[in-house]
C-alpha positions in Angstrom: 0.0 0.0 0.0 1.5 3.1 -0.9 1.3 6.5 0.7 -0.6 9.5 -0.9 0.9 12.5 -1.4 0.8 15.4 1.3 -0.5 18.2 -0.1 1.8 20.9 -1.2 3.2 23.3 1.7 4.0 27.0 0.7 7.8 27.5 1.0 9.1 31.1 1.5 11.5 31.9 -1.2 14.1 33.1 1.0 14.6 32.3 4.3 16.0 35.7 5.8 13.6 38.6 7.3 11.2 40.5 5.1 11.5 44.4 4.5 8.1 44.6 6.5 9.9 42.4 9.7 13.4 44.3 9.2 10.8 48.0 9.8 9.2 46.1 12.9 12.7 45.7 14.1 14.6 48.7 13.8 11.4 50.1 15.5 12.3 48.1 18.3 15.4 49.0 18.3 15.2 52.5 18.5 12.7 52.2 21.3 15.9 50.8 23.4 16.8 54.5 25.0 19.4 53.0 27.1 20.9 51.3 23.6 20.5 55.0 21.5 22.2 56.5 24.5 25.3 53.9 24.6 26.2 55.0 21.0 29.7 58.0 21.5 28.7 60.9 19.1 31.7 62.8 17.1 31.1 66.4 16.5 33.1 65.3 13.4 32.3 62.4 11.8 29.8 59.4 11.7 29.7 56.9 14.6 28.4 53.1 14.7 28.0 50.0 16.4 27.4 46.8 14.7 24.1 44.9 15.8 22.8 41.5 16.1 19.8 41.7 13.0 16.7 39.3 13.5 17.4 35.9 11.0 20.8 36.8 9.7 20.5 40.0 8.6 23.3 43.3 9.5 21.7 45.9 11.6 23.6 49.3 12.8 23.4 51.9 15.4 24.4 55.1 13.3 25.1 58.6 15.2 25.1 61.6 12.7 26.6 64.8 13.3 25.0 67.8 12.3 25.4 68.2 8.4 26.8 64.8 7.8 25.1 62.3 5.1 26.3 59.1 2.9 26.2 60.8 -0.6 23.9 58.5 -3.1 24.5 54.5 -3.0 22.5 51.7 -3.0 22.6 48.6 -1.3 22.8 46.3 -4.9 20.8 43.3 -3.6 19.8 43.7 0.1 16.1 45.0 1.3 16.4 46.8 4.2 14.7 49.2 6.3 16.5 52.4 8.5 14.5 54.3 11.1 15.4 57.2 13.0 15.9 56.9 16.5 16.8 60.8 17.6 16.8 64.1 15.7 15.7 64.1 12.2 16.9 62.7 9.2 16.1 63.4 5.5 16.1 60.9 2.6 16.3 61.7 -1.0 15.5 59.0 -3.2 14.9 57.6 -6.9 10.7 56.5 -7.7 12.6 53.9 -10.0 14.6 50.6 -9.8 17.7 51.5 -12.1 19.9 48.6 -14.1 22.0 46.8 -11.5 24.6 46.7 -13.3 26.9 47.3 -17.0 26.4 50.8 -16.6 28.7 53.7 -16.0 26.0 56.9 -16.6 22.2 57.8 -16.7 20.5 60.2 -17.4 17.4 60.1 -14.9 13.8 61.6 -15.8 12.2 64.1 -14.4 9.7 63.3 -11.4 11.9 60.6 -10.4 13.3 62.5 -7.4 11.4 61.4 -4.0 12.5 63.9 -0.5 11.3 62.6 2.6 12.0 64.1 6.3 11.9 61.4 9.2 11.7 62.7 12.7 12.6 59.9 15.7 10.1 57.1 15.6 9.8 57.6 11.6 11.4 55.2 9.3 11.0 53.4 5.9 11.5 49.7 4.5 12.9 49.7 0.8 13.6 46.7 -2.4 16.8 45.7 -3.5 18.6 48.6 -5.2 16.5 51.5 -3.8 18.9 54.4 -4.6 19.0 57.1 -2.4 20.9 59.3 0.1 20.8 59.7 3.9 21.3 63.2 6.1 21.4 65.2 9.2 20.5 68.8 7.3 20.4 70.1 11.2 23.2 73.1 12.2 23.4 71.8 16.0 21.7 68.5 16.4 23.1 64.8 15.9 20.7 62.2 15.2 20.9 58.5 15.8 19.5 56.2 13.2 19.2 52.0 13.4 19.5 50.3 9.9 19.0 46.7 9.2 19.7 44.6 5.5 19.5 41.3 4.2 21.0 39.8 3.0 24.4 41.0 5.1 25.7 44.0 2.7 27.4 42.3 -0.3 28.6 45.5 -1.6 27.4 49.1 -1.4 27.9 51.0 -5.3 28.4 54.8 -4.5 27.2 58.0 -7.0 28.0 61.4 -7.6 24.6 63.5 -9.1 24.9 66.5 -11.0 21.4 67.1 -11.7 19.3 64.6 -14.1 23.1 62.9 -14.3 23.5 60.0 -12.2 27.5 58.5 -12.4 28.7 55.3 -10.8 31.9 55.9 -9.2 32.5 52.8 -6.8 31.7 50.1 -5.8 32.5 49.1 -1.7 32.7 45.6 -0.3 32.2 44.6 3.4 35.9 44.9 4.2 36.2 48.9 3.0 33.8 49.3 6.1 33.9 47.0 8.7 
């Protein structure tokens, strides 16, 4: 007598956290005041601390000085989700998925530009390749973001913009950070 078939079980395509679940726990994160408060601010540069991200994935504590940002990168194939945790951030971003790669320049189209400002408690989950850039526009105030990717970066491409003119100029692997 032979066995029947059991019925088909829905498999997740990838095992890691969703965007949705990386959101829920950078919000968690930054609700950890005594954790925000550990992190040692530079009047000068950017500060971190590496954290332990839900099902594999990277998470970070950043500290931003007043007028610091990241300049225009992506994160090639990771989703992730950043949320800020103190002060007030502002994110400037692409409404469109651009080639991953075998290009050098683009020219974008107009209405493609997206400007968000997120104030502590505000955050945003984003797709694999979300171009965009991160800063602290504030004269006198840090602020203290939490960030969370999977997979773990595998590289981070970095652009210059000179208005529609978007220019790939490197590409950074794990070790040029860590």
């Amino acid at each position: 007598m032979s066995a029947s078939p059991s019925p088909a079980v829905p498999v997740r395509a990838s095992a890691g956290p969703t965007a949705a679940e990386l959101l829920d726990f950078v919000r968690r994160t930054a609700a950890d005041t005594a954790l925000i408060a550990s992190l040692p601010l530079d009047p000068e540069g950017r500060t971190w601390i590496r954290l332990d991200g839900p099902g594999g994935s990277e998470a970070w504590l950043i500290g931003w000085p007043p007028g610091t940002g990241t300049g225009w990168h992506d994160h090639a194939d990771s989703i992730g989700a950043f949320l800020t945790a103190a002060g007030t951030l502002k994110e400037h971003s692409l409404a469109a998925r651009l080639p991953t790669d075998g290009w050098k320049t683009l020219e974008l189209a107009e209405d493609i530009d997206r400007s968000r400002e997120l104030t502590s408690g505000q955050g945003k989950a984003f797709g694999r390749h979300h171009v965009h850039e991160v800063l602290n526009e504030s004269a006198t105030e840090h602020a203290v973001s939490v960030h969370a990717y999977y997979p773990p970066l595998p590289r981070i491409r970095r652009y210059s913009r000179t208005g529609a003119v978007l220019r790939l100029e490197q590409t950074e692997r794990p070790e040029d950070w860590q």
